[in-house]
C-alpha positions in Angstrom: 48.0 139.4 140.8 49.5 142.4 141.8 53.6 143.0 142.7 54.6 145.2 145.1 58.0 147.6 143.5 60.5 144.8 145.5 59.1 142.1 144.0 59.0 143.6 140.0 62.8 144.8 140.6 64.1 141.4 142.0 62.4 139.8 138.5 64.0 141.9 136.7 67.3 142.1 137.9 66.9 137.9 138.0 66.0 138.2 134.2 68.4 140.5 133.2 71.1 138.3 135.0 69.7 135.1 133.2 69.7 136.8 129.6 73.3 138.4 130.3 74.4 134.6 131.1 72.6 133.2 127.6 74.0 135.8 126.0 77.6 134.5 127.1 76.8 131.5 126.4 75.0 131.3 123.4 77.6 134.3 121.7 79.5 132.2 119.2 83.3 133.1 120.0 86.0 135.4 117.7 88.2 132.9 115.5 91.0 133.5 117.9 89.7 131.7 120.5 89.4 128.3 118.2 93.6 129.1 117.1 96.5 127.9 118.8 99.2 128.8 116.7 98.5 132.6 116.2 101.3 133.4 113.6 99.5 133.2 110.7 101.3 131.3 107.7 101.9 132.6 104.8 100.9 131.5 101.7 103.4 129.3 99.4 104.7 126.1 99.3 106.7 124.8 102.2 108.4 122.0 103.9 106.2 121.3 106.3 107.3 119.3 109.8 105.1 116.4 108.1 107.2 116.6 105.2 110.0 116.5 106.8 109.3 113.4 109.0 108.0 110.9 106.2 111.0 111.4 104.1 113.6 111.3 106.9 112.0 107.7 107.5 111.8 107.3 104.2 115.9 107.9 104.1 116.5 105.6 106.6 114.2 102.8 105.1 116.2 103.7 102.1 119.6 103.1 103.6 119.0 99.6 104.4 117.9 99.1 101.3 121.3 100.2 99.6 123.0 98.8 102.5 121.7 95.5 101.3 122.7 95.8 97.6 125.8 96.9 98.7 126.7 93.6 100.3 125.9 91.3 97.3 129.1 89.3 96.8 128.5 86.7 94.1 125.8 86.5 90.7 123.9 84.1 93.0 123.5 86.0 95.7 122.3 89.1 93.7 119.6 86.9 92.0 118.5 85.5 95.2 117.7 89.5 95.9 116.4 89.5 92.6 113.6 86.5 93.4 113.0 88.0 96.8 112.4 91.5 95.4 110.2 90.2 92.9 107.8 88.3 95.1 107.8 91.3 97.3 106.6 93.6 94.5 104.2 90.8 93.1 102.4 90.9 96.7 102.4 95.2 96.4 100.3 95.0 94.0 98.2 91.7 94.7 99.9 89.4 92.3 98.6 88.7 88.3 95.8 87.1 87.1 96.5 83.8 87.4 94.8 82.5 83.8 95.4 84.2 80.3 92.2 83.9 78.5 91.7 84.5 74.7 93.1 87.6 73.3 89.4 87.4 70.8 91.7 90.3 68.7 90.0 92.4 66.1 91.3 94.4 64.0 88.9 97.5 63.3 90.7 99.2 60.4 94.0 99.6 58.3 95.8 103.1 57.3 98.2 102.7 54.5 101.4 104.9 55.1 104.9 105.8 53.5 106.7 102.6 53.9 104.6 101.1 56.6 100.9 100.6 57.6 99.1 100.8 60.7 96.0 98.3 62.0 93.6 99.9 64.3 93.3 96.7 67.1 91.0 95.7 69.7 91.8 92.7 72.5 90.5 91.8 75.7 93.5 91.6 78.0 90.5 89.7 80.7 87.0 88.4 79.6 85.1 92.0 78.8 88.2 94.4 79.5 88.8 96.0 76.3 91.9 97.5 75.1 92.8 99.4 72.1 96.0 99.7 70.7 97.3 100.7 67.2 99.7 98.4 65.4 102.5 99.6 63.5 104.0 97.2 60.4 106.8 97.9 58.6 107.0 97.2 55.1 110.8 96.2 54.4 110.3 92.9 52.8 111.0 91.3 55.9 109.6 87.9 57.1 109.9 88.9 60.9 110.6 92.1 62.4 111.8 93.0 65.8 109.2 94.2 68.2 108.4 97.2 70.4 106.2 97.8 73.2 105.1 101.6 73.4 103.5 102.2 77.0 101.6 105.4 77.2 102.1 108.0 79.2 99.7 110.3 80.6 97.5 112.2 77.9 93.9 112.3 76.9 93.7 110.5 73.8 96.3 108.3 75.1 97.7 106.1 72.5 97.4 108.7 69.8 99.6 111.2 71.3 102.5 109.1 71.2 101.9 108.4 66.9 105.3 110.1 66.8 107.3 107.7 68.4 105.7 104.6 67.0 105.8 105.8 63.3 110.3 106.7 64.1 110.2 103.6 65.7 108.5 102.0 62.5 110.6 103.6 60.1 113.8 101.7 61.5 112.4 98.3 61.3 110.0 97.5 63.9 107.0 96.5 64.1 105.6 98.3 67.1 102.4 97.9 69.7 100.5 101.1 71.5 98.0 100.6 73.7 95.6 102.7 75.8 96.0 102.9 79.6 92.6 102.1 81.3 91.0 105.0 82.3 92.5 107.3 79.3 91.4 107.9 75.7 89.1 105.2 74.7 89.4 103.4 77.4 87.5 105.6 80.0 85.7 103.8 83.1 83.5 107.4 83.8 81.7 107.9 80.9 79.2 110.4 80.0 77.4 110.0 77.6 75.5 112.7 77.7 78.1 115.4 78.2 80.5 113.5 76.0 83.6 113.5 78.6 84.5 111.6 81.7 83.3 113.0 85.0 86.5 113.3 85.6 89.7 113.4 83.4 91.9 111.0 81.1 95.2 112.3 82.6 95.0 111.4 86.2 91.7 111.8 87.2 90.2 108.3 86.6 93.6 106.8 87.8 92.9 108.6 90.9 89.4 107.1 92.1 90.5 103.6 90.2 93.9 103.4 92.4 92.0 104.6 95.5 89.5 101.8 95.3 92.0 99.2 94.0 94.1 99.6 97.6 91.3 99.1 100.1 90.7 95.5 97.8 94.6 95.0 98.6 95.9 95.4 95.0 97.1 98.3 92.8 95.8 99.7 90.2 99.3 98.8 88.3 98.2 94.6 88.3 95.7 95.9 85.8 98.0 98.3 83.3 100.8 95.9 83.8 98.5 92.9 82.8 97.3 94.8 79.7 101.2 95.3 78.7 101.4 91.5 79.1 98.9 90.9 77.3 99.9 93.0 74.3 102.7 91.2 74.1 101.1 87.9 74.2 99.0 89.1 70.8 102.3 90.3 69.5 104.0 86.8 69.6 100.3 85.1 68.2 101.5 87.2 64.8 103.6 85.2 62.4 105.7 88.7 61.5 107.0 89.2 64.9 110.5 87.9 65.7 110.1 86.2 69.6 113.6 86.8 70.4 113.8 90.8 69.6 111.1 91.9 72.0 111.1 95.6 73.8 109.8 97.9 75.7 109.9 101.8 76.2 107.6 104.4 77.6 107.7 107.9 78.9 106.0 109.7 82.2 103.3 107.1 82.8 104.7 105.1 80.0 107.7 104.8 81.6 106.4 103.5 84.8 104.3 100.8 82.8 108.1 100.0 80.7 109.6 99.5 83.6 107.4 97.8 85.9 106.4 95.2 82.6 109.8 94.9 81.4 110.9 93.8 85.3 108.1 91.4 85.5 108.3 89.5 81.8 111.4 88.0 81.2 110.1 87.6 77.5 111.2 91.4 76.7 114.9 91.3 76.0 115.4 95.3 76.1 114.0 97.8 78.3 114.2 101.6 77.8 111.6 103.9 80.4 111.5 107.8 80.3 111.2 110.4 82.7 110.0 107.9 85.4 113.2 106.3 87.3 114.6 108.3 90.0 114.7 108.1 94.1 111.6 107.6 96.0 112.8 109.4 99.0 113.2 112.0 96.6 110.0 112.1 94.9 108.0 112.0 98.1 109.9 115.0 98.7 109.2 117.3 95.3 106.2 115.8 94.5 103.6 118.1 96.3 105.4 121.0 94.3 106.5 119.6 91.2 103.2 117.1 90.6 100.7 117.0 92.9 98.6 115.0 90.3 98.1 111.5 92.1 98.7 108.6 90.5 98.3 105.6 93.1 99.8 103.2 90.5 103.1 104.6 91.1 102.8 104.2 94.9 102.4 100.4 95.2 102.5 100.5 99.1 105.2 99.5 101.3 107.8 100.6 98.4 110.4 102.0 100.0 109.9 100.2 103.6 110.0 97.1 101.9 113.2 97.7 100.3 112.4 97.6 96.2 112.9 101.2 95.0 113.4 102.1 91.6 116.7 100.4 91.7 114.5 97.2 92.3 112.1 97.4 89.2 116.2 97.5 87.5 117.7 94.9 89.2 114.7 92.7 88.4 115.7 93.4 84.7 119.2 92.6 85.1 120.7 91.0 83.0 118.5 91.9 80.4 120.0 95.9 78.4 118.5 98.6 79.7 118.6 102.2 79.7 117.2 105.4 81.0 115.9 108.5 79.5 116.1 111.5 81.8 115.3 115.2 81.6 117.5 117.6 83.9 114.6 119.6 84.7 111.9 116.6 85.4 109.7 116.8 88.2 111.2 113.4 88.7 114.1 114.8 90.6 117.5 114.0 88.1 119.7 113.7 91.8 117.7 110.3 92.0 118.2 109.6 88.7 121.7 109.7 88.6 122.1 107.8 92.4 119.7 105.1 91.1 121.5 104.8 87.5 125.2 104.7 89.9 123.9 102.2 92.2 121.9 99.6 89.3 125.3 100.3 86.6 127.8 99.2 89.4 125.9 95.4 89.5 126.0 95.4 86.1 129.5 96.6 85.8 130.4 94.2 89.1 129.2 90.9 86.9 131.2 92.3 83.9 127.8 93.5 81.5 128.6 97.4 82.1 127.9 97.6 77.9 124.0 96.4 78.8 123.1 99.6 80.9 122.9 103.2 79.7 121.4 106.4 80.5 121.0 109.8 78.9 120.0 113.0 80.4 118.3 115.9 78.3 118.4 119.4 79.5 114.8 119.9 79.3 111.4 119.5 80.8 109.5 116.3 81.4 109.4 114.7 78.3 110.2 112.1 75.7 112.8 114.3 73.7 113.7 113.9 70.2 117.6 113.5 71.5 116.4 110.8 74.1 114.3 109.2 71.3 117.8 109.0 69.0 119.6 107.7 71.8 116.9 105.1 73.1 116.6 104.1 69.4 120.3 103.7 69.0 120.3 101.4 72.1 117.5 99.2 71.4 119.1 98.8 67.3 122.5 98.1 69.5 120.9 95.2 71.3 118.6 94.2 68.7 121.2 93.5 65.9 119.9 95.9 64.3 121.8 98.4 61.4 123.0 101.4 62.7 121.1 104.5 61.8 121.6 107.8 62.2 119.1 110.4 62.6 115.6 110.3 63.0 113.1 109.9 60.1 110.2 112.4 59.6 106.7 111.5 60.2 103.1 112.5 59.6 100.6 112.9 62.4 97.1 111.9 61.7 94.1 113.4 63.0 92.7 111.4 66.4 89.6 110.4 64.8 91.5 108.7 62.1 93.5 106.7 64.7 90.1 105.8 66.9 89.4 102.1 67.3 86.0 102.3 68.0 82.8 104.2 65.9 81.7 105.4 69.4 85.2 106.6 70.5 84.4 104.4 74.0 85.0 100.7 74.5 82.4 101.0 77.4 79.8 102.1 74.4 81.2 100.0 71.6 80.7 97.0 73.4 77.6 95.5 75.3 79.5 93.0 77.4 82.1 95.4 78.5 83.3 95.7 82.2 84.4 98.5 83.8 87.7 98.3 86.2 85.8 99.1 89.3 83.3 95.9 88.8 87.0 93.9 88.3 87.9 95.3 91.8 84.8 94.2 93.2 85.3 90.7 91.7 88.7 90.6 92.9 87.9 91.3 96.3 85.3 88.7 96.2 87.6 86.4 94.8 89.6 87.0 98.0 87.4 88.0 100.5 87.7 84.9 102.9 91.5 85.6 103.0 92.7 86.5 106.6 94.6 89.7 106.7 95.8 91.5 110.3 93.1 93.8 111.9 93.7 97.4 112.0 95.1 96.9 116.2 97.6 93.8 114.5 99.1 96.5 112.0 98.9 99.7 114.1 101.0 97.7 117.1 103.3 96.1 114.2 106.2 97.2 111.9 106.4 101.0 112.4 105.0 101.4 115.8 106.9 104.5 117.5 105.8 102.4 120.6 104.0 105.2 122.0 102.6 103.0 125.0 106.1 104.0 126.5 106.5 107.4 125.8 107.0 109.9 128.8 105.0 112.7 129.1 106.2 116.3 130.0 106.6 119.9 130.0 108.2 121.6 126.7 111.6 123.0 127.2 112.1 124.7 123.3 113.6 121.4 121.7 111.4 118.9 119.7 112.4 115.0 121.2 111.6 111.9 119.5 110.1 109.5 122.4 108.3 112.2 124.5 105.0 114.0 124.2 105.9 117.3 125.5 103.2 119.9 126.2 103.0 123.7 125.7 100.2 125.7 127.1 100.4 128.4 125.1 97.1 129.9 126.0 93.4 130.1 127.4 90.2 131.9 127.0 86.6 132.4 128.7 83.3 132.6 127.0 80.5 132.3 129.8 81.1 129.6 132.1 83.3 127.6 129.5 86.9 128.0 129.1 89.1 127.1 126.5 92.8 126.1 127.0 95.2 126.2 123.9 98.2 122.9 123.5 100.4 122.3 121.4 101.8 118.8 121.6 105.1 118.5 120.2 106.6 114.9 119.4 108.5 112.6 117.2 111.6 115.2 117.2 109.5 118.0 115.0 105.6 117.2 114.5 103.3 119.1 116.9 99.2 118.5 117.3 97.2 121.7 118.3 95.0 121.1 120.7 91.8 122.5 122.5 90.7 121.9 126.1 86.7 123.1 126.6 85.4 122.5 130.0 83.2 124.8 132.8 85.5 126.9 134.4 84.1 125.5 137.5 84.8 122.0 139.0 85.4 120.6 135.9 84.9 116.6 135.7 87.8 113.9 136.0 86.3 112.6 132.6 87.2 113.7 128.8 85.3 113.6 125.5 87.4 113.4 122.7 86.1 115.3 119.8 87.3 114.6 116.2 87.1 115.7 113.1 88.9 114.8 109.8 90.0 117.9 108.4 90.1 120.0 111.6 89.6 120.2 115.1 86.9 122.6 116.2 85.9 125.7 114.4 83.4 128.9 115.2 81.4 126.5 112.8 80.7 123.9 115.6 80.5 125.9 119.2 77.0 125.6 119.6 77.8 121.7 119.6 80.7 122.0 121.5 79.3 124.0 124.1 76.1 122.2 124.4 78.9 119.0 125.5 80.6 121.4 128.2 77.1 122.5 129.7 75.8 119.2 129.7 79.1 118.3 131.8 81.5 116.8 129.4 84.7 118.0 129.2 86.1 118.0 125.3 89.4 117.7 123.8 89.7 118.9 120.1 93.0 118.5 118.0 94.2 119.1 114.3 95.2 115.5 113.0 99.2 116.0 111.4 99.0 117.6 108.0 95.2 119.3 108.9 93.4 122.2 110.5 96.7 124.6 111.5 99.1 122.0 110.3 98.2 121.8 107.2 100.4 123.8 104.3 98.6 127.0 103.1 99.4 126.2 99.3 97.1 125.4 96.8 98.9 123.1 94.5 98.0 123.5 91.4 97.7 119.9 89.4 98.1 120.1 85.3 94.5 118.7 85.5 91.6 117.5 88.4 88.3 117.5 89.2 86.5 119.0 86.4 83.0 118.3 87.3 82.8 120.9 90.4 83.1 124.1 92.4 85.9 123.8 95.3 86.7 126.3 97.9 90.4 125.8 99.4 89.9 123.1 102.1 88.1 121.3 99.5 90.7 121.6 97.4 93.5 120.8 99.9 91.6 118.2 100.9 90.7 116.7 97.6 91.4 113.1 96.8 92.4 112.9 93.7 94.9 115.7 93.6 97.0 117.8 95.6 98.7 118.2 99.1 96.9 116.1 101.4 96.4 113.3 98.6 100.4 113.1 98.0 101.0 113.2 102.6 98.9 110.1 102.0 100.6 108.5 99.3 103.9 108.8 100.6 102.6 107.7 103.9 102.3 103.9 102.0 105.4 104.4 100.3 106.9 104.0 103.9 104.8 101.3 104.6 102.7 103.2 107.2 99.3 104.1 106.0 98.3 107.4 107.1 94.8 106.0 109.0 97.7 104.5 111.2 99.3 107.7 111.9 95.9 109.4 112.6 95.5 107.3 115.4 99.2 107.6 116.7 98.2 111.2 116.9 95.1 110.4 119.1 97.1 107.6 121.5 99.5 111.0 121.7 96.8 113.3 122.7 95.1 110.1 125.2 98.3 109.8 126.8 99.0 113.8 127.3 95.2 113.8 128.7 95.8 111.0 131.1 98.9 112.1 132.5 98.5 115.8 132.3 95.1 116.3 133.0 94.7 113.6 134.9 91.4 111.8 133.7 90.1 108.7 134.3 88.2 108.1 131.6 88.2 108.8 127.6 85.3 109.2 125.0 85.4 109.8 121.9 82.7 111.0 119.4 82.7 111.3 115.6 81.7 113.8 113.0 79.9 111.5 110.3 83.2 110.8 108.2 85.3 110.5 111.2 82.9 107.4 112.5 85.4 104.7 110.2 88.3 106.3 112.0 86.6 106.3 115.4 85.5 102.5 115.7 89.3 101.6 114.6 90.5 103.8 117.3 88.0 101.9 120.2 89.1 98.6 118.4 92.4 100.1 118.7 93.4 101.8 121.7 91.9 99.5 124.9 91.8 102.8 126.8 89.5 104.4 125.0 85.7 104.1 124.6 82.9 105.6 122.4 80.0 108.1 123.4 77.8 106.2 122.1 76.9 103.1 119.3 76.5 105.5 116.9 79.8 107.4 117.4 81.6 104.2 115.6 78.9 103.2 113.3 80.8 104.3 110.2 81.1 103.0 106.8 83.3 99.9 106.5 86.0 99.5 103.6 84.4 96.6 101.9 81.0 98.6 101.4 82.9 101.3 99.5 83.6 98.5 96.8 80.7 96.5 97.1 79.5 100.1 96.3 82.1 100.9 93.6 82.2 104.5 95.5 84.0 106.8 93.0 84.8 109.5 96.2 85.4 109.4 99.9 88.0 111.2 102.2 91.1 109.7 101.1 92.3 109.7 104.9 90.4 106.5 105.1 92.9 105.1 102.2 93.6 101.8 104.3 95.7 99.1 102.2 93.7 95.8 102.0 90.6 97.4 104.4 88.0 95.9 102.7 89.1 92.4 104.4 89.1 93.5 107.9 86.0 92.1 109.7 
């Protein structure tokens, strides 16, 4: 076939025009047009708007709180509160075993010391869950001795580190208990064998995927530590040596949350002395991402400061039991809360005339057990234990930490064939309860907490954040091809804002919109050939940064004492990593204030439906789901009437009672839903 000149110029002018339109099309965009806010943060820790909202509620849930106390009149009324605050607490953390099985204690080894001796001890606080503990005995001559609880705190070989304590402790006359923590020292639940460590680490790590997995069961992974702390008392009153009515309990860092939490829930312990652990919630939802961005989920039973129980609760749960707190000035536990919770627990006890039962001591140091908080805490509990006055502390002799081991294999999960790890008890406790009815995801999201965003008005931003309106900014828009791309920002709730993307032809584009998202971002350069393969098929796609995310998200990499140890992580990775860091602690203060942060993700997308709908004005919203995002998505359909999916598949994500059928060690801790794994 031959073409005339005409015809070969009009095919190539056609061609040149179609490969110049490809071109725009297919041409992936500069980074700018994917950014709304285009002042670039620096780096550094900052208060963030999300910040800033969770611990204003978290002040205001706080004030009714101390409003409460406040108005206890008589002994009766306080230990009404008392009862109340205790059941309230029991269902945070889904109640205690309900059966105390045999103890089957065995004691591995004896070291003779300098007026004392220690036995190396094993017991099984449940049927297979193995704890180790040293036991420290006094040789004085004595019949019975007084008794003391040591809780550990946070430290890789666990009940070792804290030798120090128990041997001063020893040395005045009692005979003393420490036991490892599940998930530390001997005790770990992520073994390897092979490479000799956990596949995490024995300071927060395993607490970290354990306390994940014990919430979506709808417990905490405190019933378990403060169970074991039970138990070791139970062996100490089976011992013939141990005087019943001198029991006592101290701790420091995670030891002090286990002393205070054990000595508020067994009346049996008559003194109760925690370290570097009691201050203000409010407070420590503030400092926490910059002071100790370690996560530790059993400190965070959830629904602790919305339901009114505090750190002043754990006290007045002791009252009127003695107690007193060991501080440090310079704690990451912030000493303002300290003092305001010591003020506001010693004014009950000073109101029912026992002021001399409550004490506190402040140390102008670091986080830690100090040798002049030991004195003092040592002075107290010989105060209220009849006890002789001493002064000074005795010297001791550390041993090495395979002298102190309770097992050959340095593991229980080794040692012992019929051991169980903690994740198979979570698994048998959600079977155990799995019938129970709990509220569905729409029953919670539409109950305590809702900002009742149904009724929110919708409008133009005029330079001042407002509470109850979703005001809207255009702040920009850009073409690539035949698509265009229109820059929001949504501000609301009087100082959080969602950036948003519109992507849609820029000619007659359809009265329908397809809502994109994304767990960690909205759209990114990464995902334009997606995107625009929506927009020329004819959809019309929104795109928006959940709060704390994507722009909203702080540009600081906290840096935890210890974390994931096993792997390589770039910065969103690390932001975004569960067991430590920024995002973790957004999420654990999100259940402190009693409103998960899966809720709040879909507030944000009810913001965004309702600014598309009155704004843009759709008739219709989709939504379709990255492959993490589909768990979020099919809550959000279940959720919000008004919205629909793209497809089955768009809400065919993983539901919260596979994870623990699974025992899943990892998943994006944005799905952390309190008691998930019962929703049908």
């Amino acid at each position: 076939m031959i073409l005339n000149y005409q015809m070969k110029k009009t095919l190539y002018i056609s061609a040149a025009v179609i490969i110049s339109a490809l071109h725009a099309v297919c041409q992936t965009p500069d980074a700018e047009f994917f950014t709304v806010i285009k002042r670039p943060q620096p780096y550094g820790p900052k208060i963030t708007s999300l910040l800033q909202h969770q611990t204003a509620l978290a002040w205001k849930q706080d004030e009714a709180r101390r409003e409460n106390l406040q108005n206890i009149k008589t002994e009766k009324e306080l230990l009404e509160l008392q009862r109340k605050t205790r059941e309230k607490l029991l269902l945070m953390i889904g109640g205690l075993p309900e059966e105390k099985t045999p103890l089957r204690p065995q004691v591995q080894g004896n070291i003779q010391m300098n007026g004392f001796h220690i036995e190396k001890l094993v017991f099984e606080s449940m049927p297979g869950f193995y704890v180790t503990a040293l036991v420290y005995i006094p040789e004085n001559g004595a019949a019975k001795h007084p008794a003391v609880l040591v809780a550990c705190g946070h430290s890789p070989i666990g009940k070792i580190y804290y030798q120090g304590l128990c041997q001063r402790l020893v040395q005045r006359g009692y005979l003393v208990i420490c036991w490892d923590p599940v998930g530390q020292a001997e005790r770990s639940q992520f073994w390897s064998e092979g490479a000799g460590k956990s596949r995490y680490n024995l300071v927060c790590g395993e607490h970290a995927v354990l306390g994940n997995l014990a919430y979506l069961a709808g417990t905490n992974l405190l019933r378990w530590q403060i169970w074991d702390g039970i138990r070791a008392l139970d062996y100490l009153l089976t011992r013939q040596d141990v005087d019943a009515s001198r029991i006592s309990i101290t701790g420091t860092s995670g030891g002090g949350v286990q002393a205070s939490y054990i000595g508020a829930l067994d009346e049996r312990i008559r003194v109760v002395a925690p370290s570097c652990f009691i201050s203000s919630l409010p407070m420590r939802a503030y400092n926490r991402i910059f002071a100790d961005p370690d996560s530790d989920p059993e400190q965070d039973p959830d629904g602790m400061i919305s339901e009114g129980v505090d750190h002043t609760g754990l006290l007045l749960m002791i009252y009127p039991r003695p107690v007193m707190i060991a501080s440090a000035v310079l704690d990451f536990f912030p000493i303002e809360g300290t003092r305001n919770t010591f003020r506001e627990i010693s004014g009950v006890y000073d109101r029912f005339k026992i002021k001399d039962r409550i004490s506190m001591v402040e140390g102008y140091h670091k986080h830690q057990f100090s040798l002049e908080n030991q004195e003092a805490a040592l002075d107290f509990l010989d105060r209220h234990n009849n006890m002789p006055a001493k002064e000074g502390l005795p010297s001791i002799r550390e041993l090495d930490v395979k002298d102190l081991q309770c097992t050959k294999t340095g593991q229980v999960l080794l040692e012992y064939s019929n051991a169980k790890n903690l994740t198979d008890l979570i698994r048998e406790y959600f079977h155990n309860y799995q019938n129970k009815k709990v509220p569905s995801v729409s029953s919670r999201y539409y109950g305590r907490g809702y900002p009742d965003i149904k009724n929110w008005n919708v409008s133009e931003y005029k330079g001042q954040p407002e509470m109850a309106i979703i005001s809207w900014q255009k702040k920009s828009h850009y073409v690539s091809g035949q698509i265009q791309i229109d820059h929001y920002m949504l501000h609301h709730s009087g100082g959080l804002q969602i950036p948003l993307l519109y992507f849609h032809a820029t000619k007659n584009p359809r009265d329908k919109i397809l809502l994109w998202v994304n767990l960690n971002s909205k759209a990114s350069q990464e995902d334009w050939t997606e995107i625009s393969n929506l927009v020329n098929k004819g959809e019309n796609v929104i795109s928006f940064d959940f709060r704390g995310t994507g722009e909203d998200k702080m540009n600081f990499q906290a840096t935890p004492t210890e974390y994931l140890n096993f792997a390589v992580m770039d910065s969103t990775q690390i932001y975004f990593n569960p067991l430590s860091g920024v995002f973790a602690n957004y999420i654990y203060n999100a259940l402190l204030i009693g409103r998960p942060y899966f809720l709040q993700m879909i507030e944000d997308t009810e913001i965004v439906s309702r600014f598309v709908q009155s704004h843009l004005k759709v008739r219709e919203v989709r939504i379709t789901a990255t492959a993490d995002t589909k768990m979020l998505a099919r809550e959000i359909v279940e959720t919000l009437s008004d919205i629909k999916p793209k497809s089955s598949e768009d809400i065919n994500g993983v539901r919260w009672s596979e994870i623990i059928n699974q025992e899943r060690e990892l998943w994006p801790v944005h799905n952390l839903m309190p008691g998930g794994a019962y929703v049908r």
